[in-house]
KOLLUM-939978 format. One record per residue (C-alpha): x, y, z; residue number from 1. Coordinates in nm, 4 decimals, always signed. Each point is the difference from the previous one (the first is absolute). Layout:
# residues N
+----------+----------+----------+-----+
|     east |    north |       up |  nr |
+----------+----------+----------+-----+
|        X |        Y |        Z | NUM |
...
+----------+----------+----------+-----+
END
This chain:
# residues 212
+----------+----------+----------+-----+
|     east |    north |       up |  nr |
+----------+----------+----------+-----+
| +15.9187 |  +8.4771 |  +5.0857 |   1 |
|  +0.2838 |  +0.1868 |  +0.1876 |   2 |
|  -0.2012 |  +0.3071 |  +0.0016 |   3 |
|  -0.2209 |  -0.2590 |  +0.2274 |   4 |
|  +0.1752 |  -0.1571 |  +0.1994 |   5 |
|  +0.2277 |  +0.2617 |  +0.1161 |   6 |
|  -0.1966 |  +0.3030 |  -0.0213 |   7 |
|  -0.2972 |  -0.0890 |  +0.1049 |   8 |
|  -0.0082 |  -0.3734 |  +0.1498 |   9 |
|  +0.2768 |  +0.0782 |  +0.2300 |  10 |
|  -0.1153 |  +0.3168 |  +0.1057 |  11 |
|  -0.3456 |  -0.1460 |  +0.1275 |  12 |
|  +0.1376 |  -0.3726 |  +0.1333 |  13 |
|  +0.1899 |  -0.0346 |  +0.3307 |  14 |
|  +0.1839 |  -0.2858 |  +0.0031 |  15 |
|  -0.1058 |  -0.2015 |  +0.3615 |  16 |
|  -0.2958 |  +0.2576 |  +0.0721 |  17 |
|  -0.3527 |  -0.0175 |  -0.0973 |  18 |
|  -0.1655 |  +0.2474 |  +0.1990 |  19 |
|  +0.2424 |  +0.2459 |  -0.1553 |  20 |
|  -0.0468 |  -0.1283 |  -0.3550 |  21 |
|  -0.3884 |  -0.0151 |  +0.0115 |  22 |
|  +0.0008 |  +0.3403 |  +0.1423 |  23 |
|  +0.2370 |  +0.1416 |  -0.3006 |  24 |
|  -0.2014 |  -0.1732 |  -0.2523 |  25 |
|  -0.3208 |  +0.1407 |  +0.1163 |  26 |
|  +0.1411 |  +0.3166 |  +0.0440 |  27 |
|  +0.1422 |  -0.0321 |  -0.3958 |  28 |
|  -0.2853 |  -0.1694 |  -0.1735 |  29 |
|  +0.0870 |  +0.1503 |  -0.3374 |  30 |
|  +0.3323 |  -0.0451 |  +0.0063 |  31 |
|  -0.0291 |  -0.3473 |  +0.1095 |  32 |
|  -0.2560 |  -0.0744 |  -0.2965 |  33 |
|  +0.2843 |  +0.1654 |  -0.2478 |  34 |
|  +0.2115 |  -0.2503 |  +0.0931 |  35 |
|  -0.3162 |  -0.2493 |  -0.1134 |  36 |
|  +0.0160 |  +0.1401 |  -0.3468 |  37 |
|  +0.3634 |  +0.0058 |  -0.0273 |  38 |
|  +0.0745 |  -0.3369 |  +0.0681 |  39 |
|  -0.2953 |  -0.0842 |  -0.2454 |  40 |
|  +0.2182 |  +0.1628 |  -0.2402 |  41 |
|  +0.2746 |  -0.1834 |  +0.0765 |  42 |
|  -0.2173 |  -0.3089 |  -0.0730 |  43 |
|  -0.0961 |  +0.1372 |  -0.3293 |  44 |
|  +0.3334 |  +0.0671 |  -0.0762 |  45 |
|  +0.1596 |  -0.3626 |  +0.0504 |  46 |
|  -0.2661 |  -0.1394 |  -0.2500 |  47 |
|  +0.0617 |  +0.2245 |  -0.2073 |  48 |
|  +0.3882 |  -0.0791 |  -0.0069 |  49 |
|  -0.0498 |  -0.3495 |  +0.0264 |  50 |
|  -0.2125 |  +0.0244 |  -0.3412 |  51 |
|  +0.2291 |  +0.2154 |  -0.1600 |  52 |
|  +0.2984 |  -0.2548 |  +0.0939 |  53 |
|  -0.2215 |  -0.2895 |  -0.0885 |  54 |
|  -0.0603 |  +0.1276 |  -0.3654 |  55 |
|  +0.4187 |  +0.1043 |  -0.0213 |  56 |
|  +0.1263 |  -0.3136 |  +0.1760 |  57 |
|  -0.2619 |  -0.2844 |  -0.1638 |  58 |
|  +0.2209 |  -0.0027 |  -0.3745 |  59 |
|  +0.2945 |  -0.1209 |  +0.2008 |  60 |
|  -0.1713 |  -0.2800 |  +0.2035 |  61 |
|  -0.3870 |  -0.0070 |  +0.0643 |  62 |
|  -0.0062 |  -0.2339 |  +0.3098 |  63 |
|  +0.2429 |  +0.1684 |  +0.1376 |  64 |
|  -0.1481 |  +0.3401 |  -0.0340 |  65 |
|  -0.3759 |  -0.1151 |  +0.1217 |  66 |
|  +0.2226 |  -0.0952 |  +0.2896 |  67 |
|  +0.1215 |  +0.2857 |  +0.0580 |  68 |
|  -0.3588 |  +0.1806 |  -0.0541 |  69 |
|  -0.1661 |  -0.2215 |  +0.2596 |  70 |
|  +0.2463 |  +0.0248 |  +0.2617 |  71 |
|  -0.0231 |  +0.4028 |  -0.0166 |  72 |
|  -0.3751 |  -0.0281 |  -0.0086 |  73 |
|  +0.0246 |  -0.2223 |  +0.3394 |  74 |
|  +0.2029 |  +0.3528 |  +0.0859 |  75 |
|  -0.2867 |  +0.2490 |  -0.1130 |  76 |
|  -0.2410 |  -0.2628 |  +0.1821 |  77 |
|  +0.1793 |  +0.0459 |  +0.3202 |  78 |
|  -0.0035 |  +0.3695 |  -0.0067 |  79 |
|  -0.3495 |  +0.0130 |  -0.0880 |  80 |
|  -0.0580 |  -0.1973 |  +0.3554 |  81 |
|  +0.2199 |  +0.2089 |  +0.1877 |  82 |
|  -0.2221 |  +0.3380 |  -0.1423 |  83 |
|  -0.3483 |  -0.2323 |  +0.1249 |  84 |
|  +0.1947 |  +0.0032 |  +0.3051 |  85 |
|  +0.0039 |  +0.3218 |  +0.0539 |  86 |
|  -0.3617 |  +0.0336 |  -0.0764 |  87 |
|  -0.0544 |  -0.1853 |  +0.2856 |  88 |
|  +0.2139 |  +0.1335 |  +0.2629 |  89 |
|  -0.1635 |  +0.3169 |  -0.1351 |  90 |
|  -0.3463 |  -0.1602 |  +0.1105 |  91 |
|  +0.1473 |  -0.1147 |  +0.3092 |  92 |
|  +0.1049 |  +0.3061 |  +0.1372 |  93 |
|  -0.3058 |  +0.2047 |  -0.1133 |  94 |
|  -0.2325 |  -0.2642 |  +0.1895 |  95 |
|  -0.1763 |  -0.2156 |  -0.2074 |  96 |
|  -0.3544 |  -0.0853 |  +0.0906 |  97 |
|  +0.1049 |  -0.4104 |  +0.1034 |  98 |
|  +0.2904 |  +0.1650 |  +0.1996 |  99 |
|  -0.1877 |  +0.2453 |  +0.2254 | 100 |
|  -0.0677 |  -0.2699 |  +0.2554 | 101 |
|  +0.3978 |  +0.0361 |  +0.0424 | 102 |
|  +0.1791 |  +0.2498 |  +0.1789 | 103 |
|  +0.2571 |  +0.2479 |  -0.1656 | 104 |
|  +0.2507 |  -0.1595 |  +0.0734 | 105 |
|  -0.0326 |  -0.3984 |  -0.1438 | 106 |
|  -0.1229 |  +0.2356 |  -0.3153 | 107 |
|  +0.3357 |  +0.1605 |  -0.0251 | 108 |
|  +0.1702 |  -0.3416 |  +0.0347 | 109 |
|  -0.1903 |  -0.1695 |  -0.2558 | 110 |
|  +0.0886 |  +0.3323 |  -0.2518 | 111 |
|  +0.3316 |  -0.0550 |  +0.0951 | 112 |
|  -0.0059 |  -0.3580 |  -0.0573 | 113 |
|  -0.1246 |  +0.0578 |  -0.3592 | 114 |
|  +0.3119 |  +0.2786 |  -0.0831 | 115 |
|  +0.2218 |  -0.2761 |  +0.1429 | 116 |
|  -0.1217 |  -0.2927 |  -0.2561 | 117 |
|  +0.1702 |  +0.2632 |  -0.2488 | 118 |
|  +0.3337 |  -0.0828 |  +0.1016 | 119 |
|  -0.0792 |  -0.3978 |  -0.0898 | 120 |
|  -0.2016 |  +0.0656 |  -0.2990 | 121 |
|  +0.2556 |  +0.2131 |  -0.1871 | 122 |
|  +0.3452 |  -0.2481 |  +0.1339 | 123 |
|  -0.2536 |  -0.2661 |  -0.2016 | 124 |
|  -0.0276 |  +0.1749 |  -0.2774 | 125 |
|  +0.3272 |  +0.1195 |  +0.0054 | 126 |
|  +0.1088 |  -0.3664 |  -0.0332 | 127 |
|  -0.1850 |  -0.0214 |  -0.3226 | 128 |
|  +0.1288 |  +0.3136 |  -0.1459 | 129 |
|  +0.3466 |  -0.0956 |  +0.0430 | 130 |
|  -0.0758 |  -0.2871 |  -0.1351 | 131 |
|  -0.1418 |  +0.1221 |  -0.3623 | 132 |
|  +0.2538 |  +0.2689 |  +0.0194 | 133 |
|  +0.2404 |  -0.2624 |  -0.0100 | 134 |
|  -0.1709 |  -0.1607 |  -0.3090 | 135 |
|  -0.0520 |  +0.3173 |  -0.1642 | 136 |
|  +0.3916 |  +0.1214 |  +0.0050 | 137 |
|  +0.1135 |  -0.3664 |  -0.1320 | 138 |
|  -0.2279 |  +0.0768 |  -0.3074 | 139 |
|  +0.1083 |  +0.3450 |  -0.0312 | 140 |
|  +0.3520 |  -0.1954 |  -0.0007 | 141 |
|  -0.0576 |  -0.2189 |  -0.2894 | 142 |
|  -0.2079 |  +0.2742 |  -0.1692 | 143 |
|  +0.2803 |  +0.2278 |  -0.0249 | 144 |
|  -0.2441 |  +0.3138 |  +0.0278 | 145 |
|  +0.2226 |  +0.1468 |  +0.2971 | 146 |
|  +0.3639 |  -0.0545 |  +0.0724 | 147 |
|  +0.1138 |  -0.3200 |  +0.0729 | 148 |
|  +0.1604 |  +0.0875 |  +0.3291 | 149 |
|  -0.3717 |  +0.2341 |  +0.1040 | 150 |
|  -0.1563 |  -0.3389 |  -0.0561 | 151 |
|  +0.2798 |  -0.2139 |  +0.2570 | 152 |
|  -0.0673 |  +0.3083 |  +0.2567 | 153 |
|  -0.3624 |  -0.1034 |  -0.0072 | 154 |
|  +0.0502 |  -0.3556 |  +0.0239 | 155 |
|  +0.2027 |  +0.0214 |  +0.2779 | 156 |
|  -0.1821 |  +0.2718 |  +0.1660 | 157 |
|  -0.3507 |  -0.1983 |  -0.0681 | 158 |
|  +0.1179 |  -0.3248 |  +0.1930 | 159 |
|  +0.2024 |  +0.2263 |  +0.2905 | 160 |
|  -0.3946 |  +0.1139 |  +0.0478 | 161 |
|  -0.1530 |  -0.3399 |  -0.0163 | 162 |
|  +0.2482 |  -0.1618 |  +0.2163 | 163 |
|  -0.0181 |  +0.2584 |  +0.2351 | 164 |
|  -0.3717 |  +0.0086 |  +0.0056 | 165 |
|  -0.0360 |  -0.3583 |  +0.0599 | 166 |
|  +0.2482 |  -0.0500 |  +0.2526 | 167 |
|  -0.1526 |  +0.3315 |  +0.1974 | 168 |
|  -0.3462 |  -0.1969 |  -0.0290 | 169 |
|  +0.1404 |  -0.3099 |  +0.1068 | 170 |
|  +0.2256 |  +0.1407 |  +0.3172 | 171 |
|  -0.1182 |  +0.3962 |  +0.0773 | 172 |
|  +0.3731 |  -0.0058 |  +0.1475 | 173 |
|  +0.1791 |  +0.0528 |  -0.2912 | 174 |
|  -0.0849 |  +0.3797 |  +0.0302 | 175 |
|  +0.3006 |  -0.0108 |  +0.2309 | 176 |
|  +0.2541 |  -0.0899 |  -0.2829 | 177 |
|  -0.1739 |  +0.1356 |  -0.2885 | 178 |
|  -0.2162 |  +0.3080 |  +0.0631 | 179 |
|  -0.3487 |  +0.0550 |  -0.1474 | 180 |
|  +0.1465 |  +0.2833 |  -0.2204 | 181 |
|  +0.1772 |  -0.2524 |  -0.2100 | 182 |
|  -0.2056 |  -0.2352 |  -0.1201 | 183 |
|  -0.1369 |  +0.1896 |  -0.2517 | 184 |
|  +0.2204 |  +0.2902 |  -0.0602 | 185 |
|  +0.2263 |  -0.1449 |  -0.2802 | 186 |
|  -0.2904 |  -0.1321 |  -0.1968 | 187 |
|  -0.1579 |  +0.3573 |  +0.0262 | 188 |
|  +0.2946 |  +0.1522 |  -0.1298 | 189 |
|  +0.0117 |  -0.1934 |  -0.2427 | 190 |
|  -0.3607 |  +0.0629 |  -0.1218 | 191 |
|  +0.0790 |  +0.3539 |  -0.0383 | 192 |
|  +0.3203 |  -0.0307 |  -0.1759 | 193 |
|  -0.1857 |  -0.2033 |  -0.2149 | 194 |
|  -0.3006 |  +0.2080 |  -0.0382 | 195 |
|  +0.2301 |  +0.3130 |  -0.0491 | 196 |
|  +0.2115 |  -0.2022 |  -0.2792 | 197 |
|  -0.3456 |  -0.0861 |  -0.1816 | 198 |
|  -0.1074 |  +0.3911 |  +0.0182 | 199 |
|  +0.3077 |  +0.1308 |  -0.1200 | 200 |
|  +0.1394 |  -0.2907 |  -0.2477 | 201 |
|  -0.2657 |  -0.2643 |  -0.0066 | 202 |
|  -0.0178 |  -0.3442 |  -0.1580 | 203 |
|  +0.3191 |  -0.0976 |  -0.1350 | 204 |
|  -0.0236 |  -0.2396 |  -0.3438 | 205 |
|  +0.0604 |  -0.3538 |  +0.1306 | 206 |
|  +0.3489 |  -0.1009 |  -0.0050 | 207 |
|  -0.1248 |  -0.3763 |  -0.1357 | 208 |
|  -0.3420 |  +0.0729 |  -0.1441 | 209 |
|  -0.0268 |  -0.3591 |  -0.1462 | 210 |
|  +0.0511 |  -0.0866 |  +0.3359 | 211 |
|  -0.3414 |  +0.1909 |  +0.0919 | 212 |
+----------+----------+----------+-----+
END
């Protein structure tokens, strides 16, 4: 997904310009439809991890884990709308037949238009991921799999990106206190000190397993 975005999403998009980004997409067709298939992946992926989490997480509190599950599937969901969306901007800008009554120019717009609903889609998603992350690290917190203090990091890290998410959606101004960057950086720091503790230690024995 970073691959993506910044290698090869950034590279083709101009922010504010369509001409320009229709023109680099055409001109990087295969590059662009890499980017496709990566952010597949990246679709893939988040199932996968929210079934793996499911199956670890459900001992300590079913509900609560199929609550976590769905609200990272509404994730997955979003990103699989944002990769239609750039099916169709790829349409748009190669001239699809019900567009070639249009000039070049409302074409470009309309691709543009499409790589734009990105932005909302994944702030949406993004929103329900911080939400089930937030589940997810209160379970890991009762489980006592990972340290106890790993677990508070992801709490509060989980509902710093929910809050912020929410409150972006509701007033777009609050990029001027709190910038994009933020929302989600803590929470993905914490995913990969967690992932890197379960490669190199994994589960812990429950601290309370009648408690399980």
């Amino acid at each position: 997904m970073v691959f993506a975005q910044f290698g090869i999403h950034e590279r083709l998009i101009v922010e504010g310009d369509a001409g320009q980004t229709a023109r680099r997409i055409l001109a990087h067709q295969p590059l662009f439809r890499l980017g496709i298939v990566c952010d597949l992946g990246y679709c893939v992926g988040v199932v996968a991890v929210l079934t793996a989490l499911y199956v670890i997480l459900r001992p300590v509190n079913r509900q609560l884990a199929l609550l976590a599950a769905a609200g990272r599937l509404i994730y997955a969901m979003m990103w699989v709308l944002m990769t239609l969306n750039l099916f169709d901007a790829l349409r748009f800008v190669n001239g699809v037949d019900a567009l070639r009554v249009l000039d070049a120019e409302p074409s470009q717009a309309w691709a543009r238009l499409n790589l734009g609903a990105r932005f909302d889609q994944y702030y949406v998603g993004l929103l329900f991921c911080g939400l089930a992350s937030t589940v997810c690290s209160y379970l890991w917190y009762r489980s006592g799999y990972i340290p106890k203090a790993l677990a508070v990091w992801g709490v509060v890290a989980s509902l710093f990106c929910a809050a912020c998410t929410f409150a972006f959606i509701l007033s777009p101004n609050i990029t001027a206190v709190i910038g994009l960057w933020w929302f989600d950086t803590p929470m993905g720091l914490f995913d990969i000190v967690t992932s890197l503790w379960l490669l190199l230690v994994g589960l812990r024995a429950p601290l309370n397993p009648e408690r399980l």
